[in-house]
KOLRO-31275 format. One record per residue (C-alpha): residue in three letters; x, y, z; residue number from 1. Coordinates in nm, 2 decimals. Example, Ala and Ser with C-alpha at 12.3 -4.5 7.8 and 13.67 -1.06 7.14 Angstrom:
KOLRO-31275
+------+--------+--------+--------+-----+
: type :     px :     py :     pz : seq :
+------+--------+--------+--------+-----+
:  Ala :   1.23 :  -0.45 :   0.78 :   1 :
:  Ser :   1.37 :  -0.11 :   0.71 :   2 :
+------+--------+--------+--------+-----+
//
This chain:
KOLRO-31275
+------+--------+--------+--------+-----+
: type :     px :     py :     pz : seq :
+------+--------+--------+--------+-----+
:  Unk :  -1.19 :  -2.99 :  -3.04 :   1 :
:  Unk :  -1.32 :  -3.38 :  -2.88 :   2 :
:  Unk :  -1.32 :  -3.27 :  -2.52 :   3 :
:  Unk :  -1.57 :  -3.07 :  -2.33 :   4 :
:  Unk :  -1.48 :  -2.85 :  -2.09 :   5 :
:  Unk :  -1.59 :  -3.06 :  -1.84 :   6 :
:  Unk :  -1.27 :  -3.33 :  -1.92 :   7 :
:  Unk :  -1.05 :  -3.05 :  -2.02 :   8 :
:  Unk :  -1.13 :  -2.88 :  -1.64 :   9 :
:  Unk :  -1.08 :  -3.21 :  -1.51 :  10 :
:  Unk :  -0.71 :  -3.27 :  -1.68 :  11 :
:  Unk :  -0.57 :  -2.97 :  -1.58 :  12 :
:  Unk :  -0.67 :  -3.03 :  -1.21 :  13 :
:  Unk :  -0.47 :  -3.36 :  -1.27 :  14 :
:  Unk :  -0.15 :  -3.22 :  -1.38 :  15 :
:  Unk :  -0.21 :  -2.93 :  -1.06 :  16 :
:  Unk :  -0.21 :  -3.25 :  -0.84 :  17 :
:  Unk :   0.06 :  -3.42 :  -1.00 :  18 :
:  Unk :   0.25 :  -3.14 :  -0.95 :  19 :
:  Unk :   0.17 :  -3.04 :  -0.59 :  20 :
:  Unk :   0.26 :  -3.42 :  -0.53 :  21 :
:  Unk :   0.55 :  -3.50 :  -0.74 :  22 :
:  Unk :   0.32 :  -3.83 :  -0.88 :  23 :
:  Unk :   0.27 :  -3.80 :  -1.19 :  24 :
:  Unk :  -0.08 :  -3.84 :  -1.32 :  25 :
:  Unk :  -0.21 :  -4.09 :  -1.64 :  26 :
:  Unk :  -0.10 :  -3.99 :  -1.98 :  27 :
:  Unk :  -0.38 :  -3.78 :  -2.10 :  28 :
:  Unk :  -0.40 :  -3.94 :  -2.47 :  29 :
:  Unk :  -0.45 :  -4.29 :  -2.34 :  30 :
:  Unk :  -0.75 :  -4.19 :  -2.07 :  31 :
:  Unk :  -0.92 :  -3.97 :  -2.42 :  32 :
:  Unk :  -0.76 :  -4.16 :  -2.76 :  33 :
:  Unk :  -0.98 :  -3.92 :  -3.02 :  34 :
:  Unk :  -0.84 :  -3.57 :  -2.83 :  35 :
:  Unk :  -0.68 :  -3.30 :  -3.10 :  36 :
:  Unk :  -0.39 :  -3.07 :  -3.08 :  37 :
:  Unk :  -0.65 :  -2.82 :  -3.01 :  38 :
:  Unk :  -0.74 :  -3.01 :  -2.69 :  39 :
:  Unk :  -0.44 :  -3.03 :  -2.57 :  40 :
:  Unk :  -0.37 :  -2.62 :  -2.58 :  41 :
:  Unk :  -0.71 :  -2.58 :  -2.37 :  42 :
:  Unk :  -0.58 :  -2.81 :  -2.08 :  43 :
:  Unk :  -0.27 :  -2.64 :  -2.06 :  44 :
:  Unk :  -0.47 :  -2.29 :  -2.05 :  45 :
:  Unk :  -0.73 :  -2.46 :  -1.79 :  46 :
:  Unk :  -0.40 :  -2.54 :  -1.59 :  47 :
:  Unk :  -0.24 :  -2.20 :  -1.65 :  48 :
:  Unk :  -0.58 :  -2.07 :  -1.57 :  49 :
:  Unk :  -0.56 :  -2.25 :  -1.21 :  50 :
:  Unk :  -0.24 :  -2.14 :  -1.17 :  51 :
:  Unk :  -0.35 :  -1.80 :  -1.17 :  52 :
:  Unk :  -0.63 :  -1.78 :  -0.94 :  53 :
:  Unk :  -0.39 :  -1.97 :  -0.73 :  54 :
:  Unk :  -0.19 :  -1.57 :  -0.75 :  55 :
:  Unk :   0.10 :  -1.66 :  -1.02 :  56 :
:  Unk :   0.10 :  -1.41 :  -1.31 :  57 :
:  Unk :   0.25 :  -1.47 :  -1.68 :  58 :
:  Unk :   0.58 :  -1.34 :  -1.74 :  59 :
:  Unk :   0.68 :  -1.47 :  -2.08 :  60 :
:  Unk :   0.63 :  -1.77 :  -2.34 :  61 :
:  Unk :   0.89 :  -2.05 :  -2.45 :  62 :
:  Unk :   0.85 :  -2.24 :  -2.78 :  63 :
:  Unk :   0.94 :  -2.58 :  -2.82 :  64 :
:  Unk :   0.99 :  -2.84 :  -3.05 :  65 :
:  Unk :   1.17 :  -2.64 :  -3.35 :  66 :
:  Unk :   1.39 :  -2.86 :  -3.53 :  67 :
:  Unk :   1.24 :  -3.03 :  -3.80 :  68 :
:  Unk :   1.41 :  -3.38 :  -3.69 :  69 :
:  Unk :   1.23 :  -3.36 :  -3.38 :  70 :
:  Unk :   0.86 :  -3.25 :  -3.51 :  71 :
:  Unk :   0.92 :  -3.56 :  -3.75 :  72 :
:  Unk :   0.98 :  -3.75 :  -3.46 :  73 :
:  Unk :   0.67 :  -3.64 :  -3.29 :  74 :
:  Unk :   0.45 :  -3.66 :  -3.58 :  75 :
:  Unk :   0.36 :  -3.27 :  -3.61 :  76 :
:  Unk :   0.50 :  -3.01 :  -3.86 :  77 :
:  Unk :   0.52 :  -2.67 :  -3.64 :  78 :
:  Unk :   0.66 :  -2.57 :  -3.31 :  79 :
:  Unk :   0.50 :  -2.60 :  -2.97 :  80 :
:  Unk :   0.43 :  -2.33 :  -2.69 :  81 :
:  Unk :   0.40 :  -2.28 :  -2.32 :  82 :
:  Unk :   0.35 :  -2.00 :  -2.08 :  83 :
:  Unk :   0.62 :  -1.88 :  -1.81 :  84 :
:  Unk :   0.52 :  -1.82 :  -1.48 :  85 :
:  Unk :   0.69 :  -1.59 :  -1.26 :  86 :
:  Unk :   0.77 :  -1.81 :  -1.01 :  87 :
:  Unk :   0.98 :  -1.99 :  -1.27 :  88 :
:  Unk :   1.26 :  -1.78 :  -1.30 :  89 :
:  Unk :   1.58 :  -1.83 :  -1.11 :  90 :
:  Unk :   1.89 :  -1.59 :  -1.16 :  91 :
:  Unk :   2.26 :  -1.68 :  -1.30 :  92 :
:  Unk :   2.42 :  -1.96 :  -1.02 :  93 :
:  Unk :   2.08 :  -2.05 :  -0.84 :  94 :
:  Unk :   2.03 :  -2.37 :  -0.68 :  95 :
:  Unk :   1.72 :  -2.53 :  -0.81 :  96 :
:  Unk :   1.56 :  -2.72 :  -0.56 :  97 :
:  Unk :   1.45 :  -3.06 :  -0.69 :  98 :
:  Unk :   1.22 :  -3.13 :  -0.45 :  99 :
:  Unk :   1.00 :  -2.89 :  -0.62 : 100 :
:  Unk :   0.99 :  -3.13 :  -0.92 : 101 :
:  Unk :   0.96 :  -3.49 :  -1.07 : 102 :
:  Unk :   1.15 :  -3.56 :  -1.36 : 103 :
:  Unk :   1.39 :  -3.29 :  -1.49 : 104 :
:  Unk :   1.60 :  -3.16 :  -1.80 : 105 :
:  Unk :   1.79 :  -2.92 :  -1.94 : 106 :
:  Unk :   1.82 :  -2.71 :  -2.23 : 107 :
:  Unk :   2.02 :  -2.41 :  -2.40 : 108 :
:  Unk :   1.84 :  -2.17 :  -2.57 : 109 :
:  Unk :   1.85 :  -1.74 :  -2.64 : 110 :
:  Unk :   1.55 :  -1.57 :  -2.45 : 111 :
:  Unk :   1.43 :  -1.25 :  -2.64 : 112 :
:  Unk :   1.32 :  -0.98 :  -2.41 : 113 :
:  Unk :   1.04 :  -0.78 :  -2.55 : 114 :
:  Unk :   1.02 :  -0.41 :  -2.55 : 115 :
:  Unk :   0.70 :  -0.33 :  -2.75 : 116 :
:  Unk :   0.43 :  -0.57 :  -2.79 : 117 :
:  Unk :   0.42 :  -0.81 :  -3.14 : 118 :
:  Unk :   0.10 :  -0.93 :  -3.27 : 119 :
:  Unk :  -0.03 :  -1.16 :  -3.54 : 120 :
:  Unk :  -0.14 :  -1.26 :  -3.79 : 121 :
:  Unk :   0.14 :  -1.12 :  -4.02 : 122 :
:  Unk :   0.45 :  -1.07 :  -3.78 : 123 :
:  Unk :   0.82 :  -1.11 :  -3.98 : 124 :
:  Unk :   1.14 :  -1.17 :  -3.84 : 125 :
:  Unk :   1.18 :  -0.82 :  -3.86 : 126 :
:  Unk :   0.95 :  -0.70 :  -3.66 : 127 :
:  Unk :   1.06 :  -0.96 :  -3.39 : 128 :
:  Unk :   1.41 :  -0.78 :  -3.41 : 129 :
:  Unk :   1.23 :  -0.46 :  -3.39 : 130 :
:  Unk :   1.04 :  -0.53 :  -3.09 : 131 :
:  Unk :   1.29 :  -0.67 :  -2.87 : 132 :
:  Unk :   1.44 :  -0.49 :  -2.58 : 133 :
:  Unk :   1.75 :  -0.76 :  -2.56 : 134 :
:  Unk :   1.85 :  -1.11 :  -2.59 : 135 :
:  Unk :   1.97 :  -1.31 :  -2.38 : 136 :
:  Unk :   2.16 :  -1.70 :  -2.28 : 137 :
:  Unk :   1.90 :  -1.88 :  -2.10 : 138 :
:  Unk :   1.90 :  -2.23 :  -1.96 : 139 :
:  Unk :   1.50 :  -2.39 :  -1.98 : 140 :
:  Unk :   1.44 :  -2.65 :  -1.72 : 141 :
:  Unk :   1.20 :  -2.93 :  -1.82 : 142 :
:  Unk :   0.95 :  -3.13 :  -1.60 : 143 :
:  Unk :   0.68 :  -3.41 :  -1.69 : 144 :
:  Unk :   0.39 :  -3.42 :  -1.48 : 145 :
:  Unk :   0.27 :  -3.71 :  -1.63 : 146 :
:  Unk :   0.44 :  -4.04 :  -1.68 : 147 :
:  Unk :   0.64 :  -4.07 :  -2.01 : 148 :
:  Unk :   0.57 :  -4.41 :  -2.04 : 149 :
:  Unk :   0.25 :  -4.54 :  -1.92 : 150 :
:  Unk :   0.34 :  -4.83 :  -1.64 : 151 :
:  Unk :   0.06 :  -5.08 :  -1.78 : 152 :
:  Unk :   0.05 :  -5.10 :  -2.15 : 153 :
:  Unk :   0.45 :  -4.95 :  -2.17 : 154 :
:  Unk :   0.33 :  -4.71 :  -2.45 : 155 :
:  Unk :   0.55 :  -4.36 :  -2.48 : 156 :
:  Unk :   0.27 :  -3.99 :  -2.41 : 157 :
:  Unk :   0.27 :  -3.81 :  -2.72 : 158 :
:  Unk :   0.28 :  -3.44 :  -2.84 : 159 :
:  Unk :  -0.06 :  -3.39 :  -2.67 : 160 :
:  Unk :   0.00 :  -3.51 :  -2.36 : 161 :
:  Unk :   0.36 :  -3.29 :  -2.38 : 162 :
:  Unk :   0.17 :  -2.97 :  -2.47 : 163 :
:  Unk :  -0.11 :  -3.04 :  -2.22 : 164 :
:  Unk :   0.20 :  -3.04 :  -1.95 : 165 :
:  Unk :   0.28 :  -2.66 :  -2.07 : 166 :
:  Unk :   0.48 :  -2.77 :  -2.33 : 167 :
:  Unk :   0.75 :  -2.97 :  -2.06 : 168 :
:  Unk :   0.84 :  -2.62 :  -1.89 : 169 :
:  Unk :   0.85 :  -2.60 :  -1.52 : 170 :
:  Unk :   1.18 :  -2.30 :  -1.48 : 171 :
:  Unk :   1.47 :  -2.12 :  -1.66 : 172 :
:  Unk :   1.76 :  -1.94 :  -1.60 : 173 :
:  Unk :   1.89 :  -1.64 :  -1.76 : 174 :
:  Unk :   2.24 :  -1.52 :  -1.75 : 175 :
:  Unk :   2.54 :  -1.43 :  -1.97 : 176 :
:  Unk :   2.60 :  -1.12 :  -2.15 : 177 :
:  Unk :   2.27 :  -0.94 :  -2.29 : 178 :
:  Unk :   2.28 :  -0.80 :  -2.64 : 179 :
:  Unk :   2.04 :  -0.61 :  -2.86 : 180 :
:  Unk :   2.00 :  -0.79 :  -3.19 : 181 :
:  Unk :   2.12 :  -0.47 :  -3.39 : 182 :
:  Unk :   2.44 :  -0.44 :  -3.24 : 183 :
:  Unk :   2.56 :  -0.79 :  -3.26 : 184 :
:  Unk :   2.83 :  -0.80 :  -3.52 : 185 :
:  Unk :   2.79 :  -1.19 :  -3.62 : 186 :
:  Unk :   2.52 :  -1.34 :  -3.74 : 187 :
:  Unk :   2.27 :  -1.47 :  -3.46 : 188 :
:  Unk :   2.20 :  -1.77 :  -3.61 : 189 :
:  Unk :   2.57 :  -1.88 :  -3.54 : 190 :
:  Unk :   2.57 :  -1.83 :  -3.17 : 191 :
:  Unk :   2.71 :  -2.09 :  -3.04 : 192 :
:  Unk :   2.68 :  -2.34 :  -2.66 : 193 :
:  Unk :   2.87 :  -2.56 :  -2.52 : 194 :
:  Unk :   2.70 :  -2.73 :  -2.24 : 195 :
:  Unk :   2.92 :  -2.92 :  -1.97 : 196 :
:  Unk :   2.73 :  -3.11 :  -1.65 : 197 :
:  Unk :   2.95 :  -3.15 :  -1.35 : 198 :
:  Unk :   3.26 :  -3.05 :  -1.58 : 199 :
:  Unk :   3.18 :  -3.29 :  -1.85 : 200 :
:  Unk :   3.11 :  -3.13 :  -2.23 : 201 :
:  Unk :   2.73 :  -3.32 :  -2.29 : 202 :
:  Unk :   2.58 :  -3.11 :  -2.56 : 203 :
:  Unk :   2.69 :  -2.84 :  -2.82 : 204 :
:  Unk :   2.45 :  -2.67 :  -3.10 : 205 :
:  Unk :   2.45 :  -2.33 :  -3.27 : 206 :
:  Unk :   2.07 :  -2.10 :  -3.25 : 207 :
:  Unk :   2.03 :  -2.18 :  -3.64 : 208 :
:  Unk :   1.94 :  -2.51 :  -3.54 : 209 :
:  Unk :   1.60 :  -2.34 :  -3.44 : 210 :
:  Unk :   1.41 :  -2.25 :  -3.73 : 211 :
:  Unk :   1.70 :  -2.11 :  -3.94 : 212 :
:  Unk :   1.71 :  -1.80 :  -3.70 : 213 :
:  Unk :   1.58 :  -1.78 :  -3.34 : 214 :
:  Unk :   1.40 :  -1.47 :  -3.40 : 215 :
:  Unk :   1.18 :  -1.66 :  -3.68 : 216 :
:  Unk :   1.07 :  -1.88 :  -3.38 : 217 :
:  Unk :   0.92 :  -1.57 :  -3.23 : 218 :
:  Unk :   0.76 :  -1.45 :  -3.51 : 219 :
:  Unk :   0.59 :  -1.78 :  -3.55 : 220 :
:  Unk :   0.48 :  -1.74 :  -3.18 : 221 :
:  Unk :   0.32 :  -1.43 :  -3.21 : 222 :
:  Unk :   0.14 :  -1.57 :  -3.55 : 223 :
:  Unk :   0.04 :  -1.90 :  -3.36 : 224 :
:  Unk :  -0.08 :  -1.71 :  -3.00 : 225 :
:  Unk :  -0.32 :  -1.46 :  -3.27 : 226 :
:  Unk :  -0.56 :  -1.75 :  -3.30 : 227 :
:  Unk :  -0.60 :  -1.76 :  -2.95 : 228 :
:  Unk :  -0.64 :  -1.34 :  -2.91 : 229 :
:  Unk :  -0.30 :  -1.29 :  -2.74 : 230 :
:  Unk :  -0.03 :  -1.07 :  -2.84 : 231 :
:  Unk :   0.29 :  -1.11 :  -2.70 : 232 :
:  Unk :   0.36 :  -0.83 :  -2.41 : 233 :
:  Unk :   0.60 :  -0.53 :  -2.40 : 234 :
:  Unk :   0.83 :  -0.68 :  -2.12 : 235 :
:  Unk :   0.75 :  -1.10 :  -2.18 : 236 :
:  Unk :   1.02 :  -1.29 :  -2.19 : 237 :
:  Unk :   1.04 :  -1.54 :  -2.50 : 238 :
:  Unk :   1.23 :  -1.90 :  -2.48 : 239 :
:  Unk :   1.27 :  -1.89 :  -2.87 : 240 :
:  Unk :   1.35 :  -2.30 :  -2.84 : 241 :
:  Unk :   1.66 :  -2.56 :  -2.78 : 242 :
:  Unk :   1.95 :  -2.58 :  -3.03 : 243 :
:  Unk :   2.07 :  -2.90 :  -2.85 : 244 :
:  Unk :   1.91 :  -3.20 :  -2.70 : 245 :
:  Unk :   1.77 :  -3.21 :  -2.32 : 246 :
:  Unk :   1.99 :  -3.35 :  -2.10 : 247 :
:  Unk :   1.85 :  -3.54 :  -1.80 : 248 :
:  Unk :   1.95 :  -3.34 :  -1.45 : 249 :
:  Unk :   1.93 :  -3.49 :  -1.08 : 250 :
:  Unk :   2.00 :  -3.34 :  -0.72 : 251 :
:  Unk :   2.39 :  -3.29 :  -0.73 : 252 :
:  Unk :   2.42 :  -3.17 :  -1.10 : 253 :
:  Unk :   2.57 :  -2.86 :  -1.19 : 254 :
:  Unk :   2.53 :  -2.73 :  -1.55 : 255 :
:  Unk :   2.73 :  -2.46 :  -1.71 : 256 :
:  Unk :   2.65 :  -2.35 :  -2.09 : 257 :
:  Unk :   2.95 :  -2.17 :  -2.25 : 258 :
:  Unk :   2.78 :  -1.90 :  -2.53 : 259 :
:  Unk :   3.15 :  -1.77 :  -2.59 : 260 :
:  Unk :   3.17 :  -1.38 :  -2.61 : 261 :
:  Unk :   2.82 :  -1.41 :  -2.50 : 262 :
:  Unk :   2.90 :  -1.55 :  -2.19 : 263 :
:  Unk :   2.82 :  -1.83 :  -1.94 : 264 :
:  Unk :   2.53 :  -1.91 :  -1.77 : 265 :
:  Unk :   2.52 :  -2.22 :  -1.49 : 266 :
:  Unk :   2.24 :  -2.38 :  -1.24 : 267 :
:  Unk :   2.31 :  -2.67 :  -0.95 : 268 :
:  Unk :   2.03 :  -2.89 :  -0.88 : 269 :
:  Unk :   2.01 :  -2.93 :  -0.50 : 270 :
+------+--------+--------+--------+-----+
//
């Protein structure tokens, strides 16, 4: 790690202010050029931290970036991670209100329910099966606190600044039909979405799009959260990452994602 914990205090009070304000605050690799990956997860804890005190408790993880096209893109070669809050969680239909946030998207994804707790350093797909309660459509709503293009020099944030903002996440949705892994006949990595905003088909992916196998995203989770001393909680919800690509959301949008005999689940941004 570059930054003290002085700066990395400092950073996370920025993104709480951007937040509270809906203005987003400086890109956070431009204001500190020689900050790490490491850096970046100790703001978004020192946020998460604040968040906390402030009487919001952790319900869950999501995992981002799992594609390989997209970690080439970003110039990393592993997933990213986030914490869910529970004031993020809306239920099947909700109205999100948008005033709430600054610049949002959407994504389709399966949400693993845990029923024992899963720990690293050495956790397999099938312990991840093992451990889970059910699974579950789920819709992951994505903010930026910070701009995504800074306004003077024009240059894009990076991975760092993305994982300093918690990884993008600001809310999901669950709905659809929940299933335990066991007793799903077809393979899971074939589940399929079709997502449709304001009646329109805008994205379609299947879950082997994330690391061959959602469930693998998990176990990589719980391997990646044992440097750090947490295990993954009996009860936590996991986002286990996007199979299609975000797709920008304003105040009038409705959203619907079709999982087929898994069934539907739908948000409108008011």
């Amino acid at each position: 790690m570059s930054l003290d914990t002085t700066v990395i205090e400092a950073i996370a009070a920025q993104l709480q202010q951007a937040e509270a304000t809906r203005q987003p605050c400086p890109i956070v690799s431009l204001q500190h050029p020689g900050m790490q990956i490491e850096d970046a997860y100790a703001v978004q804890a020192a946020w998460m931290a604040l968040k906390q005190r402030a009487g919001r408790r952790i319900k869950g993880h999501k995992i981002g970036l799992t594609s390989k096209a997209m970690q080439r893109a970003v110039g990393i070669d592993e997933p990213d991670f986030g914490v869910l809050l529970d004031d993020m969680f809306f239920r099947d239909g909700a109205v999100i209100p948008t005033e709430r946030y600054l610049a949002l998207r959407i994504e389709a994804e399966l949400a693993f329910v845990l029923d024992k707790p899963l720990a690293g350093p050495d956790c397999t797909l099938f312990d991840v099966l093992d451990a889970t309660a059910y699974v579950t459509p789920a819709l992951e709503i994505l903010d930026a606190r910070m701009h995504r293009v800074d306004p003077a020099t024009k240059k894009p944030r990076t991975v760092l600044d993305t994982i300093s903002d918690n990884a993008a996440n600001c809310a999901l949705v669950l709905g659809g039909r929940p299933f335990k892994p066991q007793l799903v006949d077809a393979d899971m990595r074939r589940i399929g979405a079709i997502v449709s905003k304001n009646g329109e088909v805008e994205e379609t992916g299947l879950a082997a799009g994330v690391l061959n196998h959602p469930g693998y995203g998990i176990a990589w989770l719980a391997n990646r959260l044992h440097r750090h001393g947490v295990t993954l909680q009996a009860g936590e919800v996991v986002l286990a990452g996007s199979f299609i690509r975000p797709i920008e959301v304003a105040k009038g949008d409705t959203i619907v994602a079709d999982y087929g005999e898994f069934g539907t689940v739908s948000c409108h941004f008011g």
